[in-house]
C-alpha positions as a Python dict, from the first residue, in 0.01 Angstrom:
ca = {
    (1, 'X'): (0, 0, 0),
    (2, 'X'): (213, 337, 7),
    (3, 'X'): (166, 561, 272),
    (4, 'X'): (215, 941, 82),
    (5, 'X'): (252, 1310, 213),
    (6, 'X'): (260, 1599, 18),
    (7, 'X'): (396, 1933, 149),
    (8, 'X'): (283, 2250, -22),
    (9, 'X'): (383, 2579, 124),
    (10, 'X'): (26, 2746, 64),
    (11, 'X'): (-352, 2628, -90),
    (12, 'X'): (-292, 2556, -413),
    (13, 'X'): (21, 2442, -430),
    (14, 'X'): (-1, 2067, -427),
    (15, 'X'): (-269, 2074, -648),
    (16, 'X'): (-72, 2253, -879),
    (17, 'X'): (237, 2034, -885),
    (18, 'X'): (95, 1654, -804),
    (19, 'X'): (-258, 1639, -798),
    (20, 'X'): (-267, 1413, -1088),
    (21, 'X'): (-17, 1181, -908),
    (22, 'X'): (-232, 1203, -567),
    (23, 'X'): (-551, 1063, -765),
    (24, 'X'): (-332, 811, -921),
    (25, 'X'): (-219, 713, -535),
    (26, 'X'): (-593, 708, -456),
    (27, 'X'): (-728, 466, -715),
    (28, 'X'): (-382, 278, -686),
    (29, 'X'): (-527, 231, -305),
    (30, 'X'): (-217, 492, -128),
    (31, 'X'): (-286, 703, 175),
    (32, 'X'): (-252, 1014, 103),
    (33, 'X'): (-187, 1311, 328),
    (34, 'X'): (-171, 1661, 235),
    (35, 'X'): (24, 1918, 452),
    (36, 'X'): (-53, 2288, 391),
    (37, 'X'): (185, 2501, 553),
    (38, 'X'): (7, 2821, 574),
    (39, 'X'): (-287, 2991, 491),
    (40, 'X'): (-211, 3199, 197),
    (41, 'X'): (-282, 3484, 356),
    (42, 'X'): (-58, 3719, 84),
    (43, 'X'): (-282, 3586, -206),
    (44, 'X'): (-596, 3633, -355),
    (45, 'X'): (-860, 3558, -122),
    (46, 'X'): (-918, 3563, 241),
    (47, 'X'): (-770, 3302, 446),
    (48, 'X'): (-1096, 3151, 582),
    (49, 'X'): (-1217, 3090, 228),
    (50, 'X'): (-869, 2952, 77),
    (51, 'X'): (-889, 2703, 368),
    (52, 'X'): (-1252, 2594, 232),
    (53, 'X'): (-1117, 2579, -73),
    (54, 'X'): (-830, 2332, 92),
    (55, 'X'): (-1108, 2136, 234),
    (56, 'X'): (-1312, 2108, -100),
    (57, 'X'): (-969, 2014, -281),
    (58, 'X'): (-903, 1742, -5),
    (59, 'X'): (-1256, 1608, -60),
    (60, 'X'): (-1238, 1610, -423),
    (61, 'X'): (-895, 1392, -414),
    (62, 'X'): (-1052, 1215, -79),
    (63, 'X'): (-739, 1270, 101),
    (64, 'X'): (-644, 1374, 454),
    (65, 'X'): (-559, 1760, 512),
    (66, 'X'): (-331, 1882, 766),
    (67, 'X'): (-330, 2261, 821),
    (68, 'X'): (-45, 2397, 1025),
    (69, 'X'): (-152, 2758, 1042),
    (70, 'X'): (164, 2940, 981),
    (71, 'X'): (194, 3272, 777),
    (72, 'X'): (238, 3335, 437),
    (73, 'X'): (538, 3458, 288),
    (74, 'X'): (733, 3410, 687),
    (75, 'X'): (885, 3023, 625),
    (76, 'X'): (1226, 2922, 745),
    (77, 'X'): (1375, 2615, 711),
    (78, 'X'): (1449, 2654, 1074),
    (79, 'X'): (1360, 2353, 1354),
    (80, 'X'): (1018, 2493, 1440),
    (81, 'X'): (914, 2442, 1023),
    (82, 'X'): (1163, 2130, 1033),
    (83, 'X'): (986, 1935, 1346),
    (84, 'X'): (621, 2044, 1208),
    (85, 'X'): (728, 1804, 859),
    (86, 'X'): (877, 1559, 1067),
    (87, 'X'): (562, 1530, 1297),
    (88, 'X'): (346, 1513, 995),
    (89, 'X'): (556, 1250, 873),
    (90, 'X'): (574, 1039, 1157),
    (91, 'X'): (167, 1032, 1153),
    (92, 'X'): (99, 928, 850),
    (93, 'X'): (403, 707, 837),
    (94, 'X'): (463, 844, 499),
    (95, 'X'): (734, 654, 287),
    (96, 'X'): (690, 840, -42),
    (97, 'X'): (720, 1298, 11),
    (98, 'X'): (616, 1503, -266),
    (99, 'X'): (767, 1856, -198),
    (100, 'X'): (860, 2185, -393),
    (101, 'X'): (1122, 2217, -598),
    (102, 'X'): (1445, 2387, -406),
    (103, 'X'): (1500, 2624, -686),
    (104, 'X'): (1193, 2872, -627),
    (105, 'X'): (1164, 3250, -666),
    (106, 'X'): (927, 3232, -362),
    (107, 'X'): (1084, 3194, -70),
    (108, 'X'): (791, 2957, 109),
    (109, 'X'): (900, 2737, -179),
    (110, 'X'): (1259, 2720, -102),
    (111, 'X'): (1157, 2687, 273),
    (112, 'X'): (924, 2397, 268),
    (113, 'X'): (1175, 2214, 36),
    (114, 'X'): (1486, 2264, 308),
    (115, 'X'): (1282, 2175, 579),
    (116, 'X'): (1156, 1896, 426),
    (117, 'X'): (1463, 1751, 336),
    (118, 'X'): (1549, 1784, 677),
    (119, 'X'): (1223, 1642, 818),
    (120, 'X'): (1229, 1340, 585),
    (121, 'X'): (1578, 1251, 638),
    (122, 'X'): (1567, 866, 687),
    (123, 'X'): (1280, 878, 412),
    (124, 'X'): (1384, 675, 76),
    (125, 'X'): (1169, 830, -124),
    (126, 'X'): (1157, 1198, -187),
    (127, 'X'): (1055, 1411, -507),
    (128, 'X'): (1046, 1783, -590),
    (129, 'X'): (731, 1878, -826),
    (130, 'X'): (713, 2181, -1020),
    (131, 'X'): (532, 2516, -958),
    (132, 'X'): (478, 2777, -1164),
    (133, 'X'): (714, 2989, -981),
    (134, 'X'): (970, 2742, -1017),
    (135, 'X'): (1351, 2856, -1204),
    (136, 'X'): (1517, 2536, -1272),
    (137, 'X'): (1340, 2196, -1295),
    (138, 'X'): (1539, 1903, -1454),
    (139, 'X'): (1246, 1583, -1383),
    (140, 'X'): (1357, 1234, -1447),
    (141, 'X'): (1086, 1067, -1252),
    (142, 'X'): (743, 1097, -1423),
    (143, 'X'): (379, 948, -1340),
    (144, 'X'): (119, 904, -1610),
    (145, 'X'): (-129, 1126, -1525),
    (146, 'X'): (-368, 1046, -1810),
    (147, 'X'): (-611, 879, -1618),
    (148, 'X'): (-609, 1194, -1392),
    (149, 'X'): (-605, 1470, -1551),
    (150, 'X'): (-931, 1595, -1513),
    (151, 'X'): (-933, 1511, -1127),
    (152, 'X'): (-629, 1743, -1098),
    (153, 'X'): (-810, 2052, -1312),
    (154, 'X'): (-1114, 1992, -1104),
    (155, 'X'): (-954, 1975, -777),
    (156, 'X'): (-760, 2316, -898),
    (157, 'X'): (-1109, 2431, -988),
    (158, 'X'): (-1194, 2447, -621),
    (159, 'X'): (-932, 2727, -528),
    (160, 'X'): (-1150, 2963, -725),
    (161, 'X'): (-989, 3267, -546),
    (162, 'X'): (-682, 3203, -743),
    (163, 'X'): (-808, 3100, -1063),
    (164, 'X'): (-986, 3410, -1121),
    (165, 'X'): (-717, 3631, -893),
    (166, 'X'): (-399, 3464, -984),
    (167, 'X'): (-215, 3455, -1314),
    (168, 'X'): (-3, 3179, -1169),
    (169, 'X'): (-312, 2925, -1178),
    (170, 'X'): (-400, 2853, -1508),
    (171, 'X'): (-573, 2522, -1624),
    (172, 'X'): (-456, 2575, -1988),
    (173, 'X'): (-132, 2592, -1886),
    (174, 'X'): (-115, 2294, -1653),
    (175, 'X'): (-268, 2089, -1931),
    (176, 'X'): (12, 2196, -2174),
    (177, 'X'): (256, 2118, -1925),
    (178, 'X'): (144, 1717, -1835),
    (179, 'X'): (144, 1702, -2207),
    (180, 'X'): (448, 1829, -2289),
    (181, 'X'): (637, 1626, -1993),
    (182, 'X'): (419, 1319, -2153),
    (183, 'X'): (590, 1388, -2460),
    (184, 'X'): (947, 1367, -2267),
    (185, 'X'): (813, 1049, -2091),
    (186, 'X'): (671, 858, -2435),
    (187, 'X'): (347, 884, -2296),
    (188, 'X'): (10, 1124, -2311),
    (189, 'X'): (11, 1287, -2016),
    (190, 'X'): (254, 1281, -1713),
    (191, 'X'): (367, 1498, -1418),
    (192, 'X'): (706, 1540, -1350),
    (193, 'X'): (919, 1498, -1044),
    (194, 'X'): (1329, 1582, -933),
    (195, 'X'): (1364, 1301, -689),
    (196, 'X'): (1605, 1415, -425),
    (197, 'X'): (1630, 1064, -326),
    (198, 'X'): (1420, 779, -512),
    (199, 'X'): (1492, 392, -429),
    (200, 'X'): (1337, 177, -607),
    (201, 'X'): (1272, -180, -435),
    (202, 'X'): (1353, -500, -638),
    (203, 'X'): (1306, -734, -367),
    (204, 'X'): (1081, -1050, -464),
    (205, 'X'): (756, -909, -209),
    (206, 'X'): (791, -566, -413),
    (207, 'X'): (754, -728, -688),
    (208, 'X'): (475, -914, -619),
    (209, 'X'): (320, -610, -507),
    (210, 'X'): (369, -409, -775),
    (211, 'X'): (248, -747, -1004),
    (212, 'X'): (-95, -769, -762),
    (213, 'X'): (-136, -346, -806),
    (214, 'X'): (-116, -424, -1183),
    (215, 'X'): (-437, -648, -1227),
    (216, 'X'): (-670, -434, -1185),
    (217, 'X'): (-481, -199, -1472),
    (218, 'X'): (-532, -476, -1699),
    (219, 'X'): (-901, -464, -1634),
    (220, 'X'): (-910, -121, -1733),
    (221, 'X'): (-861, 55, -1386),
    (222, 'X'): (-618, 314, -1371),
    (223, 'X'): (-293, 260, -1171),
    (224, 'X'): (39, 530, -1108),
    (225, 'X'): (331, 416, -1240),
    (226, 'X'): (223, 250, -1628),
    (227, 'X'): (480, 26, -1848),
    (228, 'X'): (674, 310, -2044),
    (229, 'X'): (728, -4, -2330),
    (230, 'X'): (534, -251, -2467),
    (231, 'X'): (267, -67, -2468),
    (232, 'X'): (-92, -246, -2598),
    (233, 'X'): (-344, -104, -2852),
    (234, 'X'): (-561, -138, -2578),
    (235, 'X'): (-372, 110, -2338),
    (236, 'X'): (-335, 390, -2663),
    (237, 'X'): (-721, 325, -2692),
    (238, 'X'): (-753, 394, -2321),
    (239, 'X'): (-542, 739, -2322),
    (240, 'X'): (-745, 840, -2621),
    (241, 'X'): (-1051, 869, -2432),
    (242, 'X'): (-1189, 1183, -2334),
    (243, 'X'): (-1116, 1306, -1975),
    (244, 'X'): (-1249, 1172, -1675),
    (245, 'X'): (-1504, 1312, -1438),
    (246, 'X'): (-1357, 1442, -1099),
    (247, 'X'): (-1409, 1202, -799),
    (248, 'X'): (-1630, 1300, -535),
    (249, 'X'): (-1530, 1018, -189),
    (250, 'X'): (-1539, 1203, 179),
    (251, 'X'): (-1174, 1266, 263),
    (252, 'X'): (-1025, 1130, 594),
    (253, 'X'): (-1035, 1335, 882),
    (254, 'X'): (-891, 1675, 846),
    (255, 'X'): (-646, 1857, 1107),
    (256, 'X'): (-501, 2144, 1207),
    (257, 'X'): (-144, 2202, 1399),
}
């Protein structure tokens, strides 16, 4: 089991970049713990109903929230923003951070990825996902995302103040997108991630785990990481299938710093 934390820099944000990968996480049986930095408060909506749309997100993708309460558009990758990461780390003992992309025209963006390098130091596993303000993006890590999908657009669904305020949230787009970095992966539909640091374990017990994680696949559950070869008639069948319907599990216990 994978213990995961996603930074985002406002509502919205993770969503918008890895939600498809959280679900995957989820049914793969990962923690997952979402840190929002701040409340948004710059955007459409005001910040007491972006943070129930947080909460509705987090219960959609039954994952744990962390708010930290800081102010939108204000982040520096200074030791206050660095030892807020690090402490959110440290609780959920994450050992996979999903993060911004350092080359942002928003400068929350750049912020939350600095820091987070800096927070996650000793991490092994770190990856910057795409937002829609993001300049350059070169991905060579990519989750299928086909099982997901739908759990991503519905958990975006819940930030309503920025789907109907915001010209930056667009479903139509984020479904072109996982299918066009599907297309660069050789599969249907994938997110993509710049891995600032990405080991990948070969030892005998990993690979047992990742063997045990793939049974249930096999039985038609969904899983994160699929095969990129050798792939069945029965997976292409699978992938073919119409969307699925959004998940709706309590999420852990949600905090505030």
């Amino acid at each position: 089991m994978r213990r995961v934390l996603a930074v985002g820099a406002h509502p919205d944000d993770i969503e918008l970049g890895c939600a498809g990968t959280i679900a995957a996480h989820r049914a793969a049986g990962d923690l997952v713990t979402m840190l929002v930095l701040t409340g948004g408060q710059n955007g459409p909506g005001p910040t007491s109903e972006r943070w129930a749309e947080a909460q509705r997100a987090a219960l959609l993708l039954d994952v744990e929230l962390i708010w930290s309460g800081l102010i939108d558009c204000t982040l520096v990758p200074d030791s206050g923003l660095i030892a807020t990461i690090e402490h959110a780390i440290t609780a959920c003992a994450a050992d996979v951070i999903y993060v911004h992309a350092p080359d942002d025209s928003h400068q929350d963006h750049r912020a939350a990825a600095a820091a987070t390098l800096s927070a996650g130091r000793l991490g092994s596993r770190i990856l910057h996902y795409r937002s829609p303000s993001t300049v350059q993006f070169n991905p060579s890590v990519f989750v299928d995302v086909s099982e997901h999908l739908g759990t991503k657009l519905a958990a975006l669904d819940c930030h309503r103040t920025q789907v109907d305020g915001s010209s930056m949230v667009d479903s139509e787009v984020v479904v072109v997108s996982a299918r066009y970095f599907g297309a660069l992966a050789r599969i249907q539909y994938a997110e993509a991630f710049a891995p600032a640091r990405f080991v990948w374990d070969l030892s005998p017990q990993a690979r047992e785990t990742e063997r045990s994680r793939s049974e249930p696949s096999r039985a038609g559950q969904p899983r994160a990481d699929q095969t990129r070869s050798d792939q069945t008639r029965d997976d292409q069948a699978r992938r073919e299938r119409d969307l699925p319907q959004q998940r709706h599990q309590p999420p852990n216990e949600v905090r505030t710093w």
